[in-house]
LOPARO-786977 format. One line per 5 residues: their letters; for each residue x negated, y, z negated of C-alpha. Coordinates in nm, 4 decimals. Layout:
<recs>
a	X/Y/Z | ...
</recs>
This chain:
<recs>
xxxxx	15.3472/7.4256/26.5565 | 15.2902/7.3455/26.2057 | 15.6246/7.4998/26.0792 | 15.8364/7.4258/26.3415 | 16.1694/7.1859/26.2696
xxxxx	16.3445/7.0266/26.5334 | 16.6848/6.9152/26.4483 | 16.8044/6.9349/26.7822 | 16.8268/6.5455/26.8214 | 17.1255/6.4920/26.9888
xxxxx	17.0087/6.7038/27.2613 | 16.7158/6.4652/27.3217 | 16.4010/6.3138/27.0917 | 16.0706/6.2438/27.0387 | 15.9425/5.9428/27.1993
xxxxx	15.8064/5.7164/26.9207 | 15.4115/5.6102/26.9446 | 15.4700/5.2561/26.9465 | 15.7235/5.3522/27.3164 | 15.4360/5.5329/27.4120
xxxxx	15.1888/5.2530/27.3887 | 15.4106/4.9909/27.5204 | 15.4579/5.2425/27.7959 | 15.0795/5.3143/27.8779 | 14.9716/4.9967/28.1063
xxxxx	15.2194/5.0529/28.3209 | 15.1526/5.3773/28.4138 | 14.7449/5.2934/28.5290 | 14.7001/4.9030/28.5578 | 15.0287/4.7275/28.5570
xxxxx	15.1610/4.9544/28.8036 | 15.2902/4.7092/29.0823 | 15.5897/4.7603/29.2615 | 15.8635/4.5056/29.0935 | 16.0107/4.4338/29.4208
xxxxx	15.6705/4.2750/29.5719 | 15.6142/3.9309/29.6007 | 15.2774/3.8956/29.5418 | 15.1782/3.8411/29.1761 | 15.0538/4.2443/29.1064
xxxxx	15.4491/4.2892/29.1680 | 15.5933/3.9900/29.0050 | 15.4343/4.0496/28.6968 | 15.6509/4.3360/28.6489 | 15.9951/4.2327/28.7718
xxxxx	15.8905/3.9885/28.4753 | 15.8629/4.2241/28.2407 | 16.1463/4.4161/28.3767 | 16.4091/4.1002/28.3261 | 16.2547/4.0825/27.9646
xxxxx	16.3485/4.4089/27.9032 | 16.7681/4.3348/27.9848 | 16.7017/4.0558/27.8569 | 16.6130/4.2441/27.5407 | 16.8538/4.5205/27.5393
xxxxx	17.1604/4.2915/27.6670 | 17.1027/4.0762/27.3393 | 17.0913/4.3760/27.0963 | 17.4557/4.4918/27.2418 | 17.5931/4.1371/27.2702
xxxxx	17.5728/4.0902/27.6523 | 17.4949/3.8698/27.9500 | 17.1397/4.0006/28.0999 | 17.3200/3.9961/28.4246 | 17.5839/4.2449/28.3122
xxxxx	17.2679/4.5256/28.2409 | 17.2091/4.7704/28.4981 | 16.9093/5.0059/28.4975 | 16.9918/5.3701/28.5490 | 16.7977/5.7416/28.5607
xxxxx	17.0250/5.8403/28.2533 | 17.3515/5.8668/28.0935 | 17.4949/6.0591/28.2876 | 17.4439/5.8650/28.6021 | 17.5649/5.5625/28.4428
xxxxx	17.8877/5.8035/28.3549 | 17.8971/5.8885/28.7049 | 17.8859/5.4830/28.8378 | 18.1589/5.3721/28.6073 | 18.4034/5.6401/28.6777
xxxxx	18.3526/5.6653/29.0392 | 18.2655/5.3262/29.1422 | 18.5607/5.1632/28.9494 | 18.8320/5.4224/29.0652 | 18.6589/5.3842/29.4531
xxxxx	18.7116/5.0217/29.4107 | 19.0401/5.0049/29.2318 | 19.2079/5.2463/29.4461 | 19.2828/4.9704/29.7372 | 19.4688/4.7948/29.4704
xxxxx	19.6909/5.1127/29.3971 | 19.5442/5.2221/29.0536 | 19.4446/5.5483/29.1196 | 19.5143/5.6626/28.7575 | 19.2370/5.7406/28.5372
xxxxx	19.2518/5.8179/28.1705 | 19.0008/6.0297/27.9606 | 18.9891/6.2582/27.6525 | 18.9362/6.6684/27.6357 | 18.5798/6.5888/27.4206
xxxxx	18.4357/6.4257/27.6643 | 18.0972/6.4693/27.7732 | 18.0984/6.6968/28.1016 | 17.8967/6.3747/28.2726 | 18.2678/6.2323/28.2490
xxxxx	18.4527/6.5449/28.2847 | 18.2729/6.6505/28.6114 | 18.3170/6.2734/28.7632 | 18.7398/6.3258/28.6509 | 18.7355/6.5806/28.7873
xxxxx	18.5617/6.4843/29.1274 | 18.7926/6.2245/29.1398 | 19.0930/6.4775/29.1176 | 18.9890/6.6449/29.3989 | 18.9462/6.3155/29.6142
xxxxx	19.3300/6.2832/29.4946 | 19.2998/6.0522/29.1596 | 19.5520/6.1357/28.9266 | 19.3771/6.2025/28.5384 | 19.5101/6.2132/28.2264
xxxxx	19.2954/6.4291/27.9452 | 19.4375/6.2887/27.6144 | 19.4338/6.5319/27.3122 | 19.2467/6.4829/26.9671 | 19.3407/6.5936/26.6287
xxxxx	19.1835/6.8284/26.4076 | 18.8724/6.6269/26.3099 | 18.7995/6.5345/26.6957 | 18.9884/6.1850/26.7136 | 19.1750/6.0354/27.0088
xxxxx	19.4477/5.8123/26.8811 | 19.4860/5.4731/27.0066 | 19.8289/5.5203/26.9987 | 19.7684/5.8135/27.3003 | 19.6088/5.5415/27.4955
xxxxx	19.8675/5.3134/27.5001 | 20.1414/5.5666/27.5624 | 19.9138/5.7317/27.8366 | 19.8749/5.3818/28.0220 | 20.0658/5.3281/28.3424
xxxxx	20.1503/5.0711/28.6035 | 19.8635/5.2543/28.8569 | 19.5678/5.2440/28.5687 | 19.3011/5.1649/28.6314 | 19.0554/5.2832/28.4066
xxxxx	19.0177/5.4351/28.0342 | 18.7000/5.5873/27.9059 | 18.6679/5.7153/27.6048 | 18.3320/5.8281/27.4508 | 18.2194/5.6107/27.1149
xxxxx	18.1104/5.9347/26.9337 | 18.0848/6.2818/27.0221 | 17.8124/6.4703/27.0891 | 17.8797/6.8175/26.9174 | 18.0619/6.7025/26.5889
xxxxx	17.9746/6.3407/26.5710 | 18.2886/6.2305/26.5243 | 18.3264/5.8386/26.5772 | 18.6233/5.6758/26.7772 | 18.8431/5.3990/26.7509
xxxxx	18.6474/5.2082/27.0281 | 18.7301/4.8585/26.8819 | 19.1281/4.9378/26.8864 | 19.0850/5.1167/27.1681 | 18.9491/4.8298/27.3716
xxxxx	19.1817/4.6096/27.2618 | 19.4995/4.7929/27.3710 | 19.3256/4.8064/27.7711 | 19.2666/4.4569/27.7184 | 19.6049/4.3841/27.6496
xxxxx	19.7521/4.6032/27.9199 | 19.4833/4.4643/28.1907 | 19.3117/4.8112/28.2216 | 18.9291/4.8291/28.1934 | 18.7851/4.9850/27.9730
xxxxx	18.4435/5.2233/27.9910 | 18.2988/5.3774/27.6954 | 18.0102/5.6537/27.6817 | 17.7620/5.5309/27.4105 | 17.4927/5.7750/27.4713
xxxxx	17.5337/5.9135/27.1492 | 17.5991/5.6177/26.9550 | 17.3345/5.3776/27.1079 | 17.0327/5.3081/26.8561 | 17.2449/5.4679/26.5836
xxxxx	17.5428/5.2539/26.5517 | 17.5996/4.9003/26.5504 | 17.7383/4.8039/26.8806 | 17.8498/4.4387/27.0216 | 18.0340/4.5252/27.3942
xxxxx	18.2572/4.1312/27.3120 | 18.3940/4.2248/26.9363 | 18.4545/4.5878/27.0854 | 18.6623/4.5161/27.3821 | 18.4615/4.6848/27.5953
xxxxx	18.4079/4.6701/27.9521 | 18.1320/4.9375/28.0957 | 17.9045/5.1409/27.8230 | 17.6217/5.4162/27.9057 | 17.3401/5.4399/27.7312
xxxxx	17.0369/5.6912/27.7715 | 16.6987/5.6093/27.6408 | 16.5938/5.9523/27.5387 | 16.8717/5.9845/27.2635 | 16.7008/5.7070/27.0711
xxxxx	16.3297/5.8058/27.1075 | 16.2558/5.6423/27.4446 | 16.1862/5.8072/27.7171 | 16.3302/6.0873/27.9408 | 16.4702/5.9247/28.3163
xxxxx	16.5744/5.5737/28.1802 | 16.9315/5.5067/28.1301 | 17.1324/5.1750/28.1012 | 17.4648/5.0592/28.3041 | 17.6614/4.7872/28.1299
xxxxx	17.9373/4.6265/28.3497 | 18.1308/4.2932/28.2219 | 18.0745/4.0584/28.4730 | 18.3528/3.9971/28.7001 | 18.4508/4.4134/28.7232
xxxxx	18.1783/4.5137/28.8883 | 18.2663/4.9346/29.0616 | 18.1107/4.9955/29.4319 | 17.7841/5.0861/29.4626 | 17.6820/5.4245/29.3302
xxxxx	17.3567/5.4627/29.5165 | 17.2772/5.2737/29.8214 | 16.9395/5.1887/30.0491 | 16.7570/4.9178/29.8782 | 16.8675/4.5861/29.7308
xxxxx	16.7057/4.6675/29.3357 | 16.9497/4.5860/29.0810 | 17.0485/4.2844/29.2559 | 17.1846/4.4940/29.5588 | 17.4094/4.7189/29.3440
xxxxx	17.1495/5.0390/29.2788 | 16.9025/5.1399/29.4859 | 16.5676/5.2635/29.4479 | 16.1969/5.1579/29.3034 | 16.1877/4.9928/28.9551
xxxxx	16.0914/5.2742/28.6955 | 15.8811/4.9794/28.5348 | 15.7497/5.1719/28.2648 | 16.0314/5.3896/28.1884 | 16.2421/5.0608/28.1694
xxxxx	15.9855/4.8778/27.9401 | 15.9340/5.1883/27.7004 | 16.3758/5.2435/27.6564 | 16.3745/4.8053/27.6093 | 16.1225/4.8998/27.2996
xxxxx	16.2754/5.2403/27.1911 | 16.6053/5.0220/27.1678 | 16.4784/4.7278/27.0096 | 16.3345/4.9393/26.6983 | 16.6469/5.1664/26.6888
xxxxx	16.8250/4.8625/26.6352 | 16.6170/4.7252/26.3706 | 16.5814/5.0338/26.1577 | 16.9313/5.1052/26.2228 | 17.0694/5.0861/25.8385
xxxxx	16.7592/5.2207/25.6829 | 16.7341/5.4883/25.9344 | 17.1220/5.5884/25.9012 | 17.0979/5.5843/25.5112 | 16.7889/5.8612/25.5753
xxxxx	16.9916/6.0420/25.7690 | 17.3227/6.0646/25.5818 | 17.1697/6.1669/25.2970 | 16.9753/6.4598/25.4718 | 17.2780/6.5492/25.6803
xxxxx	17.4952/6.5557/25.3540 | 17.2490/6.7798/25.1648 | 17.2557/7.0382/25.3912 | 17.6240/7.0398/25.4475 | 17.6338/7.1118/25.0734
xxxxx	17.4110/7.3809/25.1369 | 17.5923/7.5656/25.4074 | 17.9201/7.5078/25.3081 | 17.8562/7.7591/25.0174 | 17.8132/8.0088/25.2828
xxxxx	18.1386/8.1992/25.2687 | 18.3710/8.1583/25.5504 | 18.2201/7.8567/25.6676 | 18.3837/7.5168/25.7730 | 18.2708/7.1525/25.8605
xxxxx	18.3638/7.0241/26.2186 | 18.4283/6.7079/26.2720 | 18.5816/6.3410/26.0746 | 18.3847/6.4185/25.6992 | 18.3519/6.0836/25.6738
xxxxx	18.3643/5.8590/25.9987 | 18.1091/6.0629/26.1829 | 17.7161/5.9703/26.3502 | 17.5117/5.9387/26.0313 | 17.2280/6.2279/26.1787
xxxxx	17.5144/6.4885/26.3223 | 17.6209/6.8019/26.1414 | 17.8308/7.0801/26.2928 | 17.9630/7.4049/26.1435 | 18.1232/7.7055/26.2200
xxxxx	18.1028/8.0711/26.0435 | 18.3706/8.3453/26.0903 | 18.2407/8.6290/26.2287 | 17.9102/8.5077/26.3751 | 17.7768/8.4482/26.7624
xxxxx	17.6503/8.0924/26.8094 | 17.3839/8.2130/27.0436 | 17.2596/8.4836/26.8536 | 17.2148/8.2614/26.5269 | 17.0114/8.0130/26.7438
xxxxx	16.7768/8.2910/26.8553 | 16.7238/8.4040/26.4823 | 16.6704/7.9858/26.3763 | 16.4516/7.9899/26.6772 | 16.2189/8.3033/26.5135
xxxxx	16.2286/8.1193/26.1767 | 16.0822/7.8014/26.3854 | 16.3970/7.5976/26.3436 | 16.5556/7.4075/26.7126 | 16.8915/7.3678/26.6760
xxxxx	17.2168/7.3727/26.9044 | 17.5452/7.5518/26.9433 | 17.7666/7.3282/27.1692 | 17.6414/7.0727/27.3564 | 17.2949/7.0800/27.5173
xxxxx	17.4087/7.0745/27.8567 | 17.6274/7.3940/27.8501 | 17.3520/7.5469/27.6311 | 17.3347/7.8586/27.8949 | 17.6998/7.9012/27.8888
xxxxx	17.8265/8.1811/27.6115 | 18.1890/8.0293/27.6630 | 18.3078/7.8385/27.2844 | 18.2529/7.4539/27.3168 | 18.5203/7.3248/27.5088
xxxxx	18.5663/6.9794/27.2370 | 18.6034/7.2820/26.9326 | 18.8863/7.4309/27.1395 | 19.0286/7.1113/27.1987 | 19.0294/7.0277/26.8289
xxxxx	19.1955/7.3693/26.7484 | 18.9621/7.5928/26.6411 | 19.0454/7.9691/26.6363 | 18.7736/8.1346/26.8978 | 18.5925/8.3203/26.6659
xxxxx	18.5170/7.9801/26.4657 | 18.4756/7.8135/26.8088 | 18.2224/8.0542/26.8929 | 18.0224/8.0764/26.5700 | 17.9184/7.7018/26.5571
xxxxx	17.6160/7.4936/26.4574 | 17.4778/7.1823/26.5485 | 17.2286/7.0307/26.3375 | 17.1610/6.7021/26.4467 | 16.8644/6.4591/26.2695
xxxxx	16.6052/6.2383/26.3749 | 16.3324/5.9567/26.3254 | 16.1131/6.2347/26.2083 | 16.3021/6.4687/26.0102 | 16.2483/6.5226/25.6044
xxxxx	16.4779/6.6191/25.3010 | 16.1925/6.8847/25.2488 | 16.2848/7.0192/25.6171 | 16.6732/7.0051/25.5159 | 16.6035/7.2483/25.2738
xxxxx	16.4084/7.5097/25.4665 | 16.7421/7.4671/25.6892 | 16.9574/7.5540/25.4855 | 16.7396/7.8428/25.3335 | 16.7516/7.9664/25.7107
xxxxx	17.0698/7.9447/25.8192 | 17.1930/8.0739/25.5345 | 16.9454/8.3917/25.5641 | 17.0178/8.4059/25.9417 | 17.3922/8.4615/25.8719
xxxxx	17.3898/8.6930/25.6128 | 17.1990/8.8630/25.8410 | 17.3880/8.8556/26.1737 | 17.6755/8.9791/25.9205 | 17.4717/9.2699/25.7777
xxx	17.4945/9.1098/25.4376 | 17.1829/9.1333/25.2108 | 17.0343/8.8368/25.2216
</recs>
């Protein structure tokens, strides 16, 4: 589709060429299984090891601390569940979260309530913050773990991860952050940070769909999430996705190195059309203005549905979001603009615009020409 923008990137992204290519061999010729121990199969546990080896250097970690996953939310899944499982024969059966997070680590709380885990949901401010002031009042005697996402998904709003870390640290709590929106687009280095367990998902940073990684500081390591096979070195079971693995190793290593350039791009795009809509009347930026994922741009109009503006964008050949991806089927207001105290109707009249690799300032324009025709419209304004 010639016309067609998709600014939809924080839902998932375009696998670059060169992943592609890197992919390719692995899918026809080099397709061994990693676990062999004839050379057709050792080949590619090599190649495998060179890819942690890869992405364990780029976040400041010990190969042996990088765990290969299907996604993000899996890895969510491991590091709640696994740690609690394990840390429950010690007595810490207290968990602490936030109300924004991802419903990967909502779901797995909540799980874990039901098993009879006691949760705490910590509150954010107006601009989508948790203060690291809540976690340390929030810790306990019984806690076990903290996780706390590294930036939001719907309004891009970046957390105090460093601080954060630190104050678990302190109190001997570990500490688990979800990165899957901050991986490839912010600097990351798991010792300087504090931080204990991370989740990362390849597709978020042009890799490929079904590759996800596990970090785990050595020496913490949760129970086994998936069992029946001894890949992983015994911890997750299941055939080596070699060239899912090898194509998220190269999606990460030139995320990484266009990082700055790439964030500059899309600050500058993401900026320019905030200035557009924002002259829409009745119209308000959600989210930290300033301390927010350089690509990510969410905002609410009065008196408009969220669904009904993406169906217009959609006819104008614009992919957008309203919410997060996963509850895109659900007509309910995002549960993280609630939690930041947003009136329902502004809840429920929000957009996501969120910028990629491949976007263009001439594409931020027909954006804002769009949205801002699409609202007038859905208000019976002439446009």
């Amino acid at each position: 589709m010639k016309d067609f923008i998709y600014a939809d990137n924080a839902a998932t992204t375009r696998i670059a060429d060169e992943v592609l290519e890197a992919m390719m061999p692995y899918f026809k010729d080099n397709y061994g299984n990693a676990s062999s121990v004839y050379k057709f199969g050792r080949d590619n546990h090599q190649a495998i090891e060179s890819a942690r080896k890869t992405i364990a250097h780029l976040i400041g970690a010990s190969p042996m601390e990088i765990f290969f996953t299907s996604c993000g939310s899996e890895s969510d899944n491991w590091a709640l569940k696994g740690t609690m499982h394990r840390l429950a024969a010690e007595g810490k059966k207290h968990l602490i979260t936030s109300k924004i997070e991802h419903h990967a680590i909502l779901h797995s709380a909540e799980a874990l309530e039901r098993e009879g885990f006691d949760v705490t949901y910590l509150p954010v401010d107006e601009y989508g913050r948790v203060s690291a002031q809540s976690v340390k009042d929030a810790i306990r005697e019984d806690t076990g773990l903290v996780s706390i996402m590294y930036a939001n998904n719907e309004v891009g709003t970046i957390q105090p991860v460093k601080e954060i870390g630190g104050i678990c640290r302190e109190a001997g709590v570990l500490f688990h952050t979800d990165a899957v929106q901050a991986a490839g687009a912010l600097h990351i280095d798991v010792n300087e940070q504090n931080i204990d367990m991370l989740s990362m998902s390849a597709h978020k940073f042009n890799g490929p769909k079904g590759a996800g990684v596990f970090y785990c500081r050595r020496g913490h390591f949760p129970d086994n999430f998936m069992d029946g096979g001894a890949q992983e070195r015994g911890h997750r079971a299941g055939t080596e996705n070699v060239a899912y693995i090898i194509g998220m190793a190269k999606a990460f290593e030139m995320a990484c190195a266009e990082m700055d350039a790439k964030a500059e791009k899309l600050a500058a795009m993401r900026d320019h059309i905030k200035e557009g809509l924002l002259k829409i009347h009745d119209s308000q930026l959600n989210g930290d203005p300033v301390n927010r994922l350089p690509g990510n741009l969410n905002v609410s109009f009065a008196k408009i549905d969220g669904q009904s503006m993406l169906f217009d964008l959609d006819l104008e050949g614009i992919a957008a979001s309203s919410g997060s991806a996963c509850a895109s089927g659900a007509l309910d207001p995002s549960h993280v603009l609630l939690a930041m105290g947003l009136p329902y109707e502004m809840a429920h009249g929000s957009l996501r615009i969120s910028l990629g690799r491949y976007n263009t300032m001439e594409e931020a324009d027909r954006i804002i020409e769009a949205v801002t025709s699409v609202v007038a419209g859905l208000r019976g304004e002439k446009k």
